[in-house]
N, C-alpha and C positions, 0 to 999 in steps of 0.2 A: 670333863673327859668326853672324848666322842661317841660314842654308844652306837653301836648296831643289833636291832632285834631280829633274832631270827625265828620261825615257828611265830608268828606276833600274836595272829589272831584279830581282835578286834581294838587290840593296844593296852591291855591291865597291867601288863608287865611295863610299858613303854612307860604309862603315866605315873607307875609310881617312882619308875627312874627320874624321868624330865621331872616331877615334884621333888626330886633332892636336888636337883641342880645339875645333870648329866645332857649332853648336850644330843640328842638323838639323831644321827644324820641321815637314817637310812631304814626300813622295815621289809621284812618278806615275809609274805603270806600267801600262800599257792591257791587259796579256798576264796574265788572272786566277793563272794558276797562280804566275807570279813574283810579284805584287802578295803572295800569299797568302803567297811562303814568304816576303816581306820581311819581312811584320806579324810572322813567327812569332820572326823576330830584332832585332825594334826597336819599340819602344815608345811612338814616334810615329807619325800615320796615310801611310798612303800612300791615296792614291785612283788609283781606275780610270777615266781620263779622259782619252779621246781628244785629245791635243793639239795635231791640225791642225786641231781647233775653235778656234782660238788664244783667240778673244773668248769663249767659254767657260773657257778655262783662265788669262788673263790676270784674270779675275773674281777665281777662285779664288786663284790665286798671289800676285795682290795684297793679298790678306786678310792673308799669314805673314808680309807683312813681311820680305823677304830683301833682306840686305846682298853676298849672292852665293847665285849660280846656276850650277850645276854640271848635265853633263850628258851623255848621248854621244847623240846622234841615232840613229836603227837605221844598221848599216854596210853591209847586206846589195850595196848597191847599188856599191859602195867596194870591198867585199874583194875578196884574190886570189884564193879558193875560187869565185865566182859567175861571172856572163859577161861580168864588165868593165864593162856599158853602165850608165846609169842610167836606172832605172824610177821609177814612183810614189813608191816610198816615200822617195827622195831630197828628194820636197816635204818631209819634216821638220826637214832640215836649215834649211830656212826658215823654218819654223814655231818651232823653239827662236830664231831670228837674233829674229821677229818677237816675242816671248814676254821675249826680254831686251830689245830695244831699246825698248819701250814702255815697259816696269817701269825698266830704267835701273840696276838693283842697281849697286853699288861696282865691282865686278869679276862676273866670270866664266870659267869652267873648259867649254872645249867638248874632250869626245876622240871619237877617232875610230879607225880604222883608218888606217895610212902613209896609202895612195895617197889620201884622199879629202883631201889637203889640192892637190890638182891636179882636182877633180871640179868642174864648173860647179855644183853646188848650194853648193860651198865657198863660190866666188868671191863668187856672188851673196849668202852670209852675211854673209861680210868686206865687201863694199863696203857692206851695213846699218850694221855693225859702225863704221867707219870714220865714216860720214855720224851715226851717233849720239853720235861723242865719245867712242870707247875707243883709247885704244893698244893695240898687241896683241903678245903675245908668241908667237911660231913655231915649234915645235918638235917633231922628233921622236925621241921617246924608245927607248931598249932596255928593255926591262924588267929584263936580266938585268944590269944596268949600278944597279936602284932598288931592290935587294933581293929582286928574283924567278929563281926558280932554271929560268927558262925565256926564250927567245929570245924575245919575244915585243914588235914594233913597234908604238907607237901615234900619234898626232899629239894632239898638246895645244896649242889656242888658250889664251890666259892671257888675257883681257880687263879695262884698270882702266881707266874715267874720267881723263882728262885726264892722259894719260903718253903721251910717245911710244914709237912702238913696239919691241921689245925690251927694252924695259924690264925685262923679268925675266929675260932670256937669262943672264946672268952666271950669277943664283944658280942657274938648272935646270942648268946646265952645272959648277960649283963642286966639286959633290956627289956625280956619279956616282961610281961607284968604278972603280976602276984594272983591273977582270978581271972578264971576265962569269961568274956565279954560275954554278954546278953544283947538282945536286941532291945532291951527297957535300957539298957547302960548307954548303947549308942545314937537309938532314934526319941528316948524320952518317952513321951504320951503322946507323940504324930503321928503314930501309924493308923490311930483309930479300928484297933482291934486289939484283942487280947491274948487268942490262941487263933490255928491257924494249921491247915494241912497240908504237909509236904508229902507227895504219893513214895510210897517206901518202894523200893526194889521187890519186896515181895512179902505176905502178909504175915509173915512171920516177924514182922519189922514193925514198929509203931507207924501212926503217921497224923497223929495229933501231937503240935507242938503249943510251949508255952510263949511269950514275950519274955518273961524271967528267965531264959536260960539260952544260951547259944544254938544260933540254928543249925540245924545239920545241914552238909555240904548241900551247897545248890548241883544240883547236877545237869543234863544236860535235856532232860525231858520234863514236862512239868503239868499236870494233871488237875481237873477239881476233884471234887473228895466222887468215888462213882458211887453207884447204887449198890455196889456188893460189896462196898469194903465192911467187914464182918466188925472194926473196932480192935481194939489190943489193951492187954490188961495195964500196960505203963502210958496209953496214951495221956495226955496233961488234961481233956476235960472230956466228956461223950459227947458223941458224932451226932449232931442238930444240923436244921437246916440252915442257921445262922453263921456255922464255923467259915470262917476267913479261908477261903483259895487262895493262895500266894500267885500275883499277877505278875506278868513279863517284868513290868518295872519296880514291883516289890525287890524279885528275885536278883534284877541289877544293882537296889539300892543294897540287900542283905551282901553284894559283893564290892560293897561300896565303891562303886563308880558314882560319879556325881550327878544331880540332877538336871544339869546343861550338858550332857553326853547324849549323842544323837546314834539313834538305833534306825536300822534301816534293815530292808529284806521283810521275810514273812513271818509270822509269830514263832512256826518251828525252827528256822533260821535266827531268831533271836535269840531261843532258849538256848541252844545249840553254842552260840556265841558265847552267851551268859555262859551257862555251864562248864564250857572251855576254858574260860578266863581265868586269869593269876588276879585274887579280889586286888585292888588297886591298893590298900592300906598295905595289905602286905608284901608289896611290891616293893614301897618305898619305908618298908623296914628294915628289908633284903641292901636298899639300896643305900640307906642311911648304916648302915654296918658295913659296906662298901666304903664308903666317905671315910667313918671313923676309921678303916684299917687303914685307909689310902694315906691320911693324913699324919697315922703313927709312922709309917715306915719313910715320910716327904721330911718329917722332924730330923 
């Protein structure tokens, strides 16, 4: 199938597509330094184009030819790091609803962060969505449940033409595995550390972790342990000067992009990337549950 990314980013969503066999003809991403490290790892164009231009971008999109459109809107507005509310950039959420329901592709993949499948920008997607003739499939996933060695919640709308909805519920649900992944489950004994600190949102939060157990979501800022951090009674070992800082290319590997993926820009621009990113495994879990739907309804 032809695939168009929208919202791409630095391509997590793109790769786990093109690793099930989707053919990607096209990416936008408005944030130069992402657009730039896409190109540096894929071979097709991405352009730099504002997409709450909609009638500028539905020009363009309609050129490739997409039998599906994949995409995560910005979540800024969504997540639990921010203030809760929704601002401006929530209108993108509308803009991708707008961008597909005109174009009409086969299906559709919208992700997001949990909470924003409870956000007024949702709603008003899903009621386009709905009035355009897709069924929809609902769901929110673990990460650590699709092959990713980190805790990490998404919401995945699955949109096809003329199915009702939950139509794909079974197979997202089929597949998960039985115990959420560790990072000893998926890097073994290579990491050459043990425990390791991820800076918590605020110190009411742990921010000592183990290897035994799933990491918490990467997000999009990434700190060494400072001098004030006081400790937390669930942290996994006490705060030494030995404890493992999780580095830029830890934090890529915990989102499992692979280690021939090239990172470009400045460290904050990396993390920023990283952070943003759809982990690559669970992209192409998203997208292998695509396939399998595609291929029950081709029978």
């Amino acid at each position: 199938m032809r695939a168009v990314d929208l919202f791409s980013g630095c391509g997590g969503l793109s790769l786990g597509f093109q690793r099930q066999g989707f053919d990607i003809v096209g990416a936008f991403e408005l944030w130069n330094v992402a657009a730039q490290c896409y190109r540096e790892n894929f071979s097709h164009p991405v352009y730099e184009i504002d997409l709450s231009d909609t009638k500028k971008a539905i020009d363009k999109i309609r050129n490739l030819e997409p039998d599906i459109i994949i995409g995560g809107p910005p979540c800024q507005d969504f997540s639990h790091a921010g203030k809760r509310i929704e601002a401006n950039r929530a209108i993108l959420t509308d803009s991708y609803a707008a961008i597909v329901c005109t174009l009409k592709p086969r299906c559709f993949i919208m992700e997001n962060v949990d909470r924003a499948q409870k956000s007024n920008a949702y709603m008003s997607a899903r009621k386009a969505f709905k009035e355009t003739g897709y069924g929809l499939t609902e769901i929110v996933l673990d990460a650590s449940l699709c092959g990713v060695p980190q805790k990490r919640k998404r919401f995945i709308c699955f949109g096809m033409l003329e199915q009702e909805d939950d139509f794909a519920k079974e197979a997202f649900k089929s597949r998960l595995a039985n115990k959420h992944m560790t990072l000893r489950d998926y890097f073994g004994d290579t990491l050459g550390f043990e425990y390791y600190y991820r800076h918590p949102r605020n110190y009411n939060r742990r921010g000592v972790f183990s290897i035994d157990e799933p990491a918490p979501t990467m997000r999009g800022v990434n700190r060494p342990v400072p001098k004030g951090y006081p400790g937390h009674p669930k942290d996994a070992c006490a705060v030494t000067e030995k404890l493992h800082a999780l580095t830029t290319i830890d934090r890529a590997k915990i989102q499992t992009f692979p280690d021939d993926f090239k990172w470009i820009g400045t460290k904050t621009d990396m993390e920023q990337m990283i952070g943003n990113a759809v982990p690559v495994n669970l992209a192409s879990y998203v997208a292998a549950t695509v396939n399998i739907v595609l291929e029950g309804k081709n029978d």
